[in-house]
C-alpha positions in Angstrom: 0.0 0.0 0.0 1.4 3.4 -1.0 1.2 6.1 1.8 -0.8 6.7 4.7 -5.0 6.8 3.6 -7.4 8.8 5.1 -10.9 8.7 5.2 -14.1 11.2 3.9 -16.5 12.5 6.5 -20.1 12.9 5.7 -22.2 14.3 8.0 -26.0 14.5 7.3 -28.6 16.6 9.3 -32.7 15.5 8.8 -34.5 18.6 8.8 -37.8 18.9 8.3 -41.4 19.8 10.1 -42.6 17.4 13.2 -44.6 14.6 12.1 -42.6 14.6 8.7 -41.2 11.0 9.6 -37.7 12.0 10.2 -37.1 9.8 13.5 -38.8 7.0 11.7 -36.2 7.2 8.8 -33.5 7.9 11.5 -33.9 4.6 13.3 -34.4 3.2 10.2 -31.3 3.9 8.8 -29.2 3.0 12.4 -31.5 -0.2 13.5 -32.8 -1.2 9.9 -36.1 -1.9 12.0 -39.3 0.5 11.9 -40.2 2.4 14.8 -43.8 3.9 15.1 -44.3 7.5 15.6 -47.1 6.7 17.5 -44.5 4.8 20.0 -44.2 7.0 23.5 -40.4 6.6 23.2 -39.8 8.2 19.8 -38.3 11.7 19.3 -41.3 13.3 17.2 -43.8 12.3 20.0 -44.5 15.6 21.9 -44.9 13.4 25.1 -41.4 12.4 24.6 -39.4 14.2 27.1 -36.1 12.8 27.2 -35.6 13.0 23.6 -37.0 16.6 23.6 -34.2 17.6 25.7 -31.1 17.0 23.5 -29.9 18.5 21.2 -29.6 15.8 18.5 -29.6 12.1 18.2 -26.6 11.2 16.3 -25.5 7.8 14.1 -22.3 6.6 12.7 -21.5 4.5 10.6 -18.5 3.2 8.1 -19.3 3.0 4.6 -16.7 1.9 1.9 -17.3 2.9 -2.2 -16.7 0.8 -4.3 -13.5 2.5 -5.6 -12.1 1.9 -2.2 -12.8 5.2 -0.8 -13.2 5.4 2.9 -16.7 7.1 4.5 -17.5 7.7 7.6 -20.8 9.0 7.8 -22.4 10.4 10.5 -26.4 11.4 10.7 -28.3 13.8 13.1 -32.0 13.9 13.7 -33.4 17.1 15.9 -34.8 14.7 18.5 -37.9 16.6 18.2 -36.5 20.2 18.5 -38.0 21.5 15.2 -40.8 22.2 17.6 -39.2 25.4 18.3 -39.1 26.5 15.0 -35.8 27.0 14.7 -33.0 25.1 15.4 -29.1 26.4 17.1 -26.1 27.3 15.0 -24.5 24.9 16.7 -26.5 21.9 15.0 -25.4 22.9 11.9 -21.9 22.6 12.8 -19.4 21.3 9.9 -22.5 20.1 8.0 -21.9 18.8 4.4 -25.0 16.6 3.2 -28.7 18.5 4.1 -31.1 16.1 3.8 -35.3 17.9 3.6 -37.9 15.7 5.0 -41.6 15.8 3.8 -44.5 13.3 4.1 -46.1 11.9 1.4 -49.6 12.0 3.2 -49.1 15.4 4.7 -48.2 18.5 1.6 -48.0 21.3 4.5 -44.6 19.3 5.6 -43.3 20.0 2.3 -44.3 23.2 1.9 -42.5 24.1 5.1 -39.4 23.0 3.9 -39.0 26.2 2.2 -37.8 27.5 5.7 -35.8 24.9 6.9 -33.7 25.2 3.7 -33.4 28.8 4.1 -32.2 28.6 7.9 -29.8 25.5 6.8 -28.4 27.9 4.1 -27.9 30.5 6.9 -25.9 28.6 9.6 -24.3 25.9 7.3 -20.2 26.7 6.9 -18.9 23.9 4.8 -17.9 25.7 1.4 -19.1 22.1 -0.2 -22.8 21.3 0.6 -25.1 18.9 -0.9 -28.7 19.1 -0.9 -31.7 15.9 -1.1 -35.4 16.0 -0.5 -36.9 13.0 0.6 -40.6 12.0 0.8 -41.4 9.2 3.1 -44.1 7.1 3.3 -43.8 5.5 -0.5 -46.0 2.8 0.6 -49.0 4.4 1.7 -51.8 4.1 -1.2 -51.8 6.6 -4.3 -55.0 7.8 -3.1 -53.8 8.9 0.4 -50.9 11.2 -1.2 -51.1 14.6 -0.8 -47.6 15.6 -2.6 -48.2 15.5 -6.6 -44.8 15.0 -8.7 -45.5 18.4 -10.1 -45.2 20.2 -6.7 -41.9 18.1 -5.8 -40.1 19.1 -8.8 -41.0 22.8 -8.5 -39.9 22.8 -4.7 -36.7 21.4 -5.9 -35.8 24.0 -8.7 -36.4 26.3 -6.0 -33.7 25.2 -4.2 -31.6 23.9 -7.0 -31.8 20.3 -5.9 -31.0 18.3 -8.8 -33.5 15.5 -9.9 -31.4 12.5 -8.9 -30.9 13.6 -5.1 -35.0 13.9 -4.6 -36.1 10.3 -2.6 -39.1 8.7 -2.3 -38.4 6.1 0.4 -40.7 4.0 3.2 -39.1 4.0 6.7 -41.7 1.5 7.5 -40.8 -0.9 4.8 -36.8 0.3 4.2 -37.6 0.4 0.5 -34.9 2.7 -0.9 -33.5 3.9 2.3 -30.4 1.8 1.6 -30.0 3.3 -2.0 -30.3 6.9 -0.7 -27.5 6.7 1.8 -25.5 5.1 -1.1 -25.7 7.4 -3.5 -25.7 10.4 -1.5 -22.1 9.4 0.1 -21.2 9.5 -3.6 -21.9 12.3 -4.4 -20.6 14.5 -1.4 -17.5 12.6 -2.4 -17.9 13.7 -5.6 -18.3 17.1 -4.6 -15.0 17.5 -3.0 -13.2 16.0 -5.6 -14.9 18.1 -8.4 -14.2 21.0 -6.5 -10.4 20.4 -6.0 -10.8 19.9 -2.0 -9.7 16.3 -1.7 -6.2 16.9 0.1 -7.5 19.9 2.0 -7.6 19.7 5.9 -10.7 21.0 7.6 -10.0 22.5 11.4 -12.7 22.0 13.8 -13.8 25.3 15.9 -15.7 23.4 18.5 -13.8 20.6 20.3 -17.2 19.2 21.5 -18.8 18.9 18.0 -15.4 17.5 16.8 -14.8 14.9 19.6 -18.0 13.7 18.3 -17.5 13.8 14.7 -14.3 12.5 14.7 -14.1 9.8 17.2 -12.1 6.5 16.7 -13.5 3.9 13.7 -15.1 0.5 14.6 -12.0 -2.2 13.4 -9.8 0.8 13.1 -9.2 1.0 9.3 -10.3 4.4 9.1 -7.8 7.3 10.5 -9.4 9.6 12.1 -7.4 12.5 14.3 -9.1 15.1 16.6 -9.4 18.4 15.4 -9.3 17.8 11.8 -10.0 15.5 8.7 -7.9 14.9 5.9 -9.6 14.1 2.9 -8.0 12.1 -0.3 -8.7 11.8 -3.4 -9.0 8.1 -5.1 -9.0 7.2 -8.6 -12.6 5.6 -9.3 -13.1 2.6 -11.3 -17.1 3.5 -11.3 -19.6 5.7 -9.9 -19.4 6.2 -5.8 -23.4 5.2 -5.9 -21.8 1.5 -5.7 -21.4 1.4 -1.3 -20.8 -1.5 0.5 -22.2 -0.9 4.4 
């Protein structure tokens, strides 16, 4: 092996409007099991009060592309904090994927997003940010749908989010939740590299936030050192969409 490799950090925020079905898709995505948002436990229930009081709920995980490229990506739900409208500067912190929750049963949640975009635009410091909307709830009947195709794609010209990073995924089911964690690594991989920022080093200006982002790897492949992140390019032999979890 030729030098010393390091490893790509992508860190995904859920933001979206209560009762959009973002703690569904975050346990999803960290138990692969469904959790109700009718259950008494879960973040998006009002009566959930130990949830209510964090500031996040957080996920990693290790993902590795198919080219060899090394991910570790990290996910943050607001544990029911969108209730106060707005969210902290804080959770925004060294933020590179944004990914805008909506119901497929509900189209007030999507029409909301408008805000939640423009506040993640606000507080958001990476130079190097992708954008996704995803629409939960895929398997509820046609007839039950309150989002038409026509209203997703205008929402996402209006915030320039290309066509193949909007989502239509079930939490209850897991159908495409898999796919959209794949290809989105990709393509904030693909980001950096387009944009030249593969061997730059990123310093963290919160120790907290960075003890968190950057702690040590499960079977300690990846390198990871506190206080910044080295990122490399690698020479792909086909799209990063291909991820092995």
């Amino acid at each position: 092996m030729s030098g010393k490799q390091h490893t790509y950090h992508v860190r995904m925020i859920l933001l979206g409007e209560a009762g959009a079905g973002k703690s569904c898709l975050f346990h999803r995505i960290k138990y692969k099991t469904f959790r109700d948002g009718s259950d008494p436990q879960s973040a998006e229930n009002p009566q959930s009060s130990t949830h209510t009081r964090q500031l996040y709920d957080s996920y990693t995980t290790n993902i590795k592309l198919s080219s060899g490229t090394r991910v570790s990506f990290s996910i943050y739900d607001t544990a029911g904090r969108e209730r106060f409208q707005s969210m902290t500067a804080q959770y925004y912190r060294h933020i590179n994927l944004v990914l805008l929750v909506c119901s497929a049963d509900s189209g007030i949640t999507l029409t909301k997003l408008s805000k939640w975009y423009g506040e993640a635009n606000t507080y958001i410091d990476d130079t190097v940010v992708t954008y996704a909307l995803c629409i939960t709830k895929s398997d509820i009947p046609d007839d039950e749908k309150e989002i038409t195709r026509g209203e997703i794609d205008s929402f996402a010209e209006h915030c320039h989010i290309q066509q193949r990073h909007i989502f239509e995924v079930s939490a209850k089911t897991g159908d495409r939740v898999l796919h959209m964690i794949k290809h989105l690594c990709g393509a904030v991989v693909d980001s950096y590299q387009g944009d030249g920022l593969g061997n730059e080093s990123i310093t963290s200006q919160n120790s907290e936030v960075s003890s968190l982002i950057l702690s040590s790897s499960v079977g300690g492949y990846i390198t990871k050192q506190p206080g910044y992140i080295t990122k490399q390019p690698t020479s792909r032999p086909c799209c990063n969409c291909c991820v092995v979890l």
